[in-house]
Backbone as CSV, one residue per row, in Angstrom:
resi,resn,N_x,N_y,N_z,CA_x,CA_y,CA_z,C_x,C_y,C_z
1,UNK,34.448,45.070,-58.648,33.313,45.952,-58.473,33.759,47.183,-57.692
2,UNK,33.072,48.176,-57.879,33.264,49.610,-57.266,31.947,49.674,-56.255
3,UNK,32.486,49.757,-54.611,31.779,50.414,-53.180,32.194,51.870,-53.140
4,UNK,31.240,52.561,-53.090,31.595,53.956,-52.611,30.808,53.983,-51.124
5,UNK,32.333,54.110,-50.232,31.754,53.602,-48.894,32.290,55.523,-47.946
6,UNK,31.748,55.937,-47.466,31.941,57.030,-46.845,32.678,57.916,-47.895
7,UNK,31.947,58.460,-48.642,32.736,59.144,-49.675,33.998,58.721,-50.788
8,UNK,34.112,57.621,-50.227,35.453,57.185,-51.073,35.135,55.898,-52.110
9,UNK,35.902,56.008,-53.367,35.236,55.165,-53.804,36.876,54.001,-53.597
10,UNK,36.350,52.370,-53.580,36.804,51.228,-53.725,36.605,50.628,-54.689
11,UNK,37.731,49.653,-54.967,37.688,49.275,-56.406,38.064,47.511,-55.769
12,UNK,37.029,46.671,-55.595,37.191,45.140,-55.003,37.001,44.417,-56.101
13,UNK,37.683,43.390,-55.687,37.356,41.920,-56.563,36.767,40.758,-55.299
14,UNK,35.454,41.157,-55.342,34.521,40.017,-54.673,33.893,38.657,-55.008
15,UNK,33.286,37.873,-54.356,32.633,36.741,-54.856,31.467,37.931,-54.791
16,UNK,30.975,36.942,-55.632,29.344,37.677,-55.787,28.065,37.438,-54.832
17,UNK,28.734,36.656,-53.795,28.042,36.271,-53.001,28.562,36.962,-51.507
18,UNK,29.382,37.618,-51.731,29.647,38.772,-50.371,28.885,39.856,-50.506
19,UNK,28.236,39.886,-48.988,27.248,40.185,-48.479,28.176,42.050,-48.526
20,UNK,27.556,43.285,-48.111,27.660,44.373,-47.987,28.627,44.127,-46.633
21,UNK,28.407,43.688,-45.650,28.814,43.506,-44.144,30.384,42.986,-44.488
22,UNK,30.244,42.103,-45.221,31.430,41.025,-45.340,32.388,42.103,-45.808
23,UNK,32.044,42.659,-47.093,32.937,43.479,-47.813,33.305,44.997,-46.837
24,UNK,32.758,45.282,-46.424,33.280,46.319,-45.081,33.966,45.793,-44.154
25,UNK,33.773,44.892,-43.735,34.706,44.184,-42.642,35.979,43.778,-43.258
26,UNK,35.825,42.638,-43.746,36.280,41.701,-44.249,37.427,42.409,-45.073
27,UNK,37.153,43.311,-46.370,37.711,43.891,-47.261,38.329,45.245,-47.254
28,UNK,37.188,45.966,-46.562,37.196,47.213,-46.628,38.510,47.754,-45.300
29,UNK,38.151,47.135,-44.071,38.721,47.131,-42.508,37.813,47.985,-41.987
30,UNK,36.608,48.097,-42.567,36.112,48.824,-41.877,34.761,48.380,-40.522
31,UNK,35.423,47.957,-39.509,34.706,46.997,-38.345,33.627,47.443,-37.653
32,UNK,33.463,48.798,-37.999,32.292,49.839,-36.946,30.849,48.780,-36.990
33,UNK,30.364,48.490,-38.081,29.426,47.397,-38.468,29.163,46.064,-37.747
34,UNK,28.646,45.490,-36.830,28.888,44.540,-36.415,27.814,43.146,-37.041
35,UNK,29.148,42.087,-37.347,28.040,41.072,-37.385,27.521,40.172,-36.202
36,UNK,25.672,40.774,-35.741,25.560,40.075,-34.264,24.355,38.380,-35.158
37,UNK,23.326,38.578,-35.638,22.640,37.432,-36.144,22.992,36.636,-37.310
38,UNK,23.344,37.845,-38.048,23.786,37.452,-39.780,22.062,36.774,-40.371
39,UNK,21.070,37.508,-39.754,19.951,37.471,-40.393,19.101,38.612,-40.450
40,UNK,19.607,39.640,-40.223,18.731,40.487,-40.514,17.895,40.829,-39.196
41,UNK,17.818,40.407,-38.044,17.537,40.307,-36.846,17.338,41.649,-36.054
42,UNK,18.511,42.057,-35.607,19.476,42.312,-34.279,19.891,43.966,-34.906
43,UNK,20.315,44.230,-35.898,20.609,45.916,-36.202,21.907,45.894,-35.613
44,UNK,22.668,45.146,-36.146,24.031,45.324,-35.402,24.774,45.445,-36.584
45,UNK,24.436,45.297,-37.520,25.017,46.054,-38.921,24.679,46.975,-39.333
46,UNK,23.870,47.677,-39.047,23.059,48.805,-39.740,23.930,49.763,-40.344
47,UNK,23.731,50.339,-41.226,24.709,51.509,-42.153,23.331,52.283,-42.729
48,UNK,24.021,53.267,-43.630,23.381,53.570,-44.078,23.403,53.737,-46.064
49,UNK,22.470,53.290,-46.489,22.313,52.996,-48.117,21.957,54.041,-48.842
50,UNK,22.594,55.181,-49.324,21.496,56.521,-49.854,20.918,56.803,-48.593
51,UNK,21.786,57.207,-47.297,20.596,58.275,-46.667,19.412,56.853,-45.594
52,UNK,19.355,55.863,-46.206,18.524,55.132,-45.254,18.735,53.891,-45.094
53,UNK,18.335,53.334,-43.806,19.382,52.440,-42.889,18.792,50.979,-43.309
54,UNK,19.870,50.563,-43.440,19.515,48.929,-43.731,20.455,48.450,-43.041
55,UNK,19.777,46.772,-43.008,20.447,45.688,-42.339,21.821,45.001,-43.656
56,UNK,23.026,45.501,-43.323,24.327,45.303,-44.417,24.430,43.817,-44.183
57,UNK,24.092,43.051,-43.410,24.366,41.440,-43.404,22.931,40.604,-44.484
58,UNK,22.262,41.708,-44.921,21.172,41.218,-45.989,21.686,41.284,-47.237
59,UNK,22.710,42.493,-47.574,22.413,42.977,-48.851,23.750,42.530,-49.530
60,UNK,23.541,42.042,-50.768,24.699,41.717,-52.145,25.384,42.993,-52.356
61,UNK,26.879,42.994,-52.199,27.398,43.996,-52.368,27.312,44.329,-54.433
62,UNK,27.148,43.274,-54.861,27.251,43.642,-56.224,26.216,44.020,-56.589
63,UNK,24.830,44.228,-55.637,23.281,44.870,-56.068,23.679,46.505,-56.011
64,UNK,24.589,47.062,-55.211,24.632,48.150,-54.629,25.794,48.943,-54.815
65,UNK,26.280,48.650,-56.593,27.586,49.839,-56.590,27.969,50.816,-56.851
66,UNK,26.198,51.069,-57.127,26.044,52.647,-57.561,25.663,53.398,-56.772
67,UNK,25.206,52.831,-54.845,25.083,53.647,-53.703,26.210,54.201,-53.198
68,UNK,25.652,54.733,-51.824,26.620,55.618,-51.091,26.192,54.910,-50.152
69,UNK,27.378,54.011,-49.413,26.987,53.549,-48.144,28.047,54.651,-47.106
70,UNK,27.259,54.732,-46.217,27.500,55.264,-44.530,27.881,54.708,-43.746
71,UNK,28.675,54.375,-43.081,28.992,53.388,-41.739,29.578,54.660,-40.381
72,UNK,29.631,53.986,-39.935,29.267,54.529,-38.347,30.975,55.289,-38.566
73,UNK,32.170,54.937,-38.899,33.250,55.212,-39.283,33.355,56.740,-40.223
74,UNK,31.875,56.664,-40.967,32.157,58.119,-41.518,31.365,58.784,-41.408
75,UNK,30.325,58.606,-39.567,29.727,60.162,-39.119,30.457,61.006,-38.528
76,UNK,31.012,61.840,-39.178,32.033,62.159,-38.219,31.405,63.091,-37.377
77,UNK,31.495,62.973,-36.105,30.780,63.938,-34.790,29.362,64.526,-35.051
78,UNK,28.860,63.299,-35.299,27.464,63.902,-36.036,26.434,64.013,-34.215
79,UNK,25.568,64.587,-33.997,24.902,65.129,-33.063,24.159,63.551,-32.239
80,UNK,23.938,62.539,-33.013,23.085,61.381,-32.602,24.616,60.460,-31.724
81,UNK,26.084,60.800,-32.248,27.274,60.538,-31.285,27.142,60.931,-29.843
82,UNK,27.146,62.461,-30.201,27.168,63.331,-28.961,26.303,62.746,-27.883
83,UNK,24.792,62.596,-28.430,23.471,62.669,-27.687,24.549,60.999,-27.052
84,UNK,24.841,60.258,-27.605,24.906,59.430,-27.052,25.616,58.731,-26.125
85,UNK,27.398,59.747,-25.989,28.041,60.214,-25.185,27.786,60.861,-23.883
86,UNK,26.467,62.072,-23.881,26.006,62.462,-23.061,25.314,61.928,-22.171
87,UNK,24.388,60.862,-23.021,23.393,60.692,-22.074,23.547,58.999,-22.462
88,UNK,25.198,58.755,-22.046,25.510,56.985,-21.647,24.292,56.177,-22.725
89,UNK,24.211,55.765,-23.880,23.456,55.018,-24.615,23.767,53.993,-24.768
90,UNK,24.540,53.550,-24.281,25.396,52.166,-24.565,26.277,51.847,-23.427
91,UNK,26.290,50.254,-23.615,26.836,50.045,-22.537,28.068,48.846,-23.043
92,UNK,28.129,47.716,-23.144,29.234,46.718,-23.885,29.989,47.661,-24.987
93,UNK,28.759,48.286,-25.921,29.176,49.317,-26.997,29.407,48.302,-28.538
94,UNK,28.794,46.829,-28.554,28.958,46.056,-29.388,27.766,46.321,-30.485
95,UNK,26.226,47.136,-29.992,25.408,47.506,-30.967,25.312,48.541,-31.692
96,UNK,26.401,49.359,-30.593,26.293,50.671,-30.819,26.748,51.697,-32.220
97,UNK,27.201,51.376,-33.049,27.495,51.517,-34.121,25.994,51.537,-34.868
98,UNK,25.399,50.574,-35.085,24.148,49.506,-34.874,22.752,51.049,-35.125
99,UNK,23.365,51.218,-33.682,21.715,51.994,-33.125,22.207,53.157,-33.453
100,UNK,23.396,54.077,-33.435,23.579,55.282,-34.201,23.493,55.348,-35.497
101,UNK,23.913,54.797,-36.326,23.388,54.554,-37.584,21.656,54.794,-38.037
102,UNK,21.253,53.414,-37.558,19.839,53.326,-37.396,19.188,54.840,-36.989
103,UNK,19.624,55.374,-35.812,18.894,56.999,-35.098,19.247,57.666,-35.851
104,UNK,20.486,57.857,-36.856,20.870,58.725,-38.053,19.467,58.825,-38.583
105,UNK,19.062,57.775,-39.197,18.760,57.706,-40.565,16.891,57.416,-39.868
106,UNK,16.849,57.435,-38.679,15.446,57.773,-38.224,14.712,59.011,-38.510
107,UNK,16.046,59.872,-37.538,15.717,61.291,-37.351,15.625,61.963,-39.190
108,UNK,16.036,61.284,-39.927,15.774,61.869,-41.570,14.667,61.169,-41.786
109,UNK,13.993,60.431,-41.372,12.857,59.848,-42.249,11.505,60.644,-40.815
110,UNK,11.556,61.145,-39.924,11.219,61.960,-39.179,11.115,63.176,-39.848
111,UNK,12.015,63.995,-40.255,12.449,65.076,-40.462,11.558,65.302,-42.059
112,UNK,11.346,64.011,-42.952,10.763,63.948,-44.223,8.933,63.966,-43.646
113,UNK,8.880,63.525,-42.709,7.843,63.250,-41.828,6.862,61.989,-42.797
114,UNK,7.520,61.021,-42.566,7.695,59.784,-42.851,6.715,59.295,-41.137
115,UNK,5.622,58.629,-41.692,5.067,57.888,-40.072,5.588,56.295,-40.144
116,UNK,5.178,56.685,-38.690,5.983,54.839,-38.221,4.564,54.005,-37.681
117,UNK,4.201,53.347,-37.397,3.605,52.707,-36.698,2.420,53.187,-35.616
118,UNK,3.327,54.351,-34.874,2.613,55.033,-33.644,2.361,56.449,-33.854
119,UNK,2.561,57.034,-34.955,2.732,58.145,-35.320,1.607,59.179,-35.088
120,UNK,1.261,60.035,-34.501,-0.195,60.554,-33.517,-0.034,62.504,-34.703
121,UNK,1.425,62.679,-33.982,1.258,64.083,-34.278,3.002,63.859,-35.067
122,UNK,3.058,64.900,-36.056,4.285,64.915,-37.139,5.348,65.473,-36.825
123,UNK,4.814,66.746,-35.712,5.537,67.578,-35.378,6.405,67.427,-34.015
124,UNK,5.751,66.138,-33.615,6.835,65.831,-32.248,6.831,64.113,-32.332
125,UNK,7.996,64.607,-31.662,9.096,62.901,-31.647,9.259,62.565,-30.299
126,UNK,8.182,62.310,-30.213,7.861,61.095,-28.419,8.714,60.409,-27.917
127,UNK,8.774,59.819,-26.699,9.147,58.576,-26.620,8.669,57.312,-27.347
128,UNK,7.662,56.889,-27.603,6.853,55.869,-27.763,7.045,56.068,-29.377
129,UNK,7.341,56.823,-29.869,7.821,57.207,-31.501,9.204,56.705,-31.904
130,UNK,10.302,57.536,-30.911,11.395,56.640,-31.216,11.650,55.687,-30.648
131,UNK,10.946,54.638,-29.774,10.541,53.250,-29.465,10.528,52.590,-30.816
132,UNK,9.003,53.091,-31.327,9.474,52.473,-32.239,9.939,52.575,-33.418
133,UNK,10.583,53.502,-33.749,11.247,53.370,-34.537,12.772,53.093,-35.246
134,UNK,12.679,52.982,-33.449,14.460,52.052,-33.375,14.220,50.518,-33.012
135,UNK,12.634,49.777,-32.857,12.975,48.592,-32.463,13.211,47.739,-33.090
136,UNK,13.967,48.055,-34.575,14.461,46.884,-34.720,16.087,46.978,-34.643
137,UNK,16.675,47.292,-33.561,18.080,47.950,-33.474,17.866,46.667,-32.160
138,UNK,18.809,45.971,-31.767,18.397,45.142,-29.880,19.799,45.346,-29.690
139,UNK,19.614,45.534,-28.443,20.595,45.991,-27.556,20.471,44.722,-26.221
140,UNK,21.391,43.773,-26.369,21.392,42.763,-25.293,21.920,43.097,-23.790
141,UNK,22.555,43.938,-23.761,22.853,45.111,-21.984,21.494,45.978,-21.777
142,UNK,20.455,46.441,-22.862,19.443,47.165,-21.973,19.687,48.521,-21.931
143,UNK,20.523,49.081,-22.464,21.193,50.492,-22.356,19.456,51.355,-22.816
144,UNK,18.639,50.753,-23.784,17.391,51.844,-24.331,16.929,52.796,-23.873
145,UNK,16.326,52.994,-22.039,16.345,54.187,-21.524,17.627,55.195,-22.111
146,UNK,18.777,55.376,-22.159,19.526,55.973,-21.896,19.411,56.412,-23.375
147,UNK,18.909,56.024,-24.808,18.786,55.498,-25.981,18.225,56.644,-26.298
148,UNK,16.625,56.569,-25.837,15.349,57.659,-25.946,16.031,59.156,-25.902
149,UNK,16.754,59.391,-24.160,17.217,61.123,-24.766,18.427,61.019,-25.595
150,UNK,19.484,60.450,-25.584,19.828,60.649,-26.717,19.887,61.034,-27.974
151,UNK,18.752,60.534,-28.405,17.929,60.767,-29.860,17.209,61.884,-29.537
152,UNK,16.183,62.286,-28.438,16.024,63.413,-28.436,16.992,64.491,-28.395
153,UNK,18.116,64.593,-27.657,19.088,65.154,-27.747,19.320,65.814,-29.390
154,UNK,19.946,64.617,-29.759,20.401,64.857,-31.224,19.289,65.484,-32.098
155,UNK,17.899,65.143,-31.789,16.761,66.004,-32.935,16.632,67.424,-32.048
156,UNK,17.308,68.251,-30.998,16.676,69.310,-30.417,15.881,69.677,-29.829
157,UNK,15.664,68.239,-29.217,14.486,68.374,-28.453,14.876,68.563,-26.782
């Protein structure tokens, strides 16, 4: 099967039962991805699928060989890094792949003005907005304060 994983395309011979996660790790070497539940849980795999973020320890790599997956390996110095460099977002650094990914692909479904849950006004990105719209990303150190400007950071705020 053919992954086109950060621009490049791969040419694997998988079981059909390897997961997206497996085949990046496993196959690809590409480790930025972490497996923390292997259920879909935790956002410690998160990538991105076409532009929007999924959990890669869910998905059949042979459902998906006509996407463009993203991994944390091919943002290169993208602004949601920076924000997160700046303003300490992480702390072990084991989700963190995880939650940049995920804030990637927030700030575009923001930017489409896509509502979440808490969504009041379109034109601004709260705290209590990107709360939630990163909670399904967990961070077991607690780093999230540091999380919030970050992401503001990276949207210009």
């Amino acid at each position: 099967m053919r992954l086109t994983v950060n621009g490049v395309d791969h040419d694997l011979d998988l079981d059909l039962r390897t997961t997206v996660l497996d085949a990046l790790r496993e196959h690809l070497g590409l480790t930025g991805a972490k497996k923390g539940c292997d259920h879909g849980q935790c956002g410690a795999c998160t990538v991105l699928l076409d532009g929007r973020r999924v959990n890669s320890c869910l998905l059949l790599a042979v459902a998906h060989q006509d996407a463009e997956i993203t991994t944390i390996e091919g943002l290169n110095d993208h602004p949601v890094q920076r924000g997160f460099l700046d303003h300490d977002g992480f702390q072990c650094g084991y989700c963190t792949p995880g939650q940049i990914c995920s804030a990637v692909g927030m700030l575009d479904e923001v930017e489409k003005g896509w509502p979440s849950a808490v969504t009041q006004d379109s034109d601004r990105l709260s705290d209590s907005e990107i709360k939630e719209r990163m909670s399904g990303n967990l961070c077991r150190c607690g780093a999230y304060p540091n999380m919030v400007p970050a992401i503001h950071q990276a949207a210009g705020r």
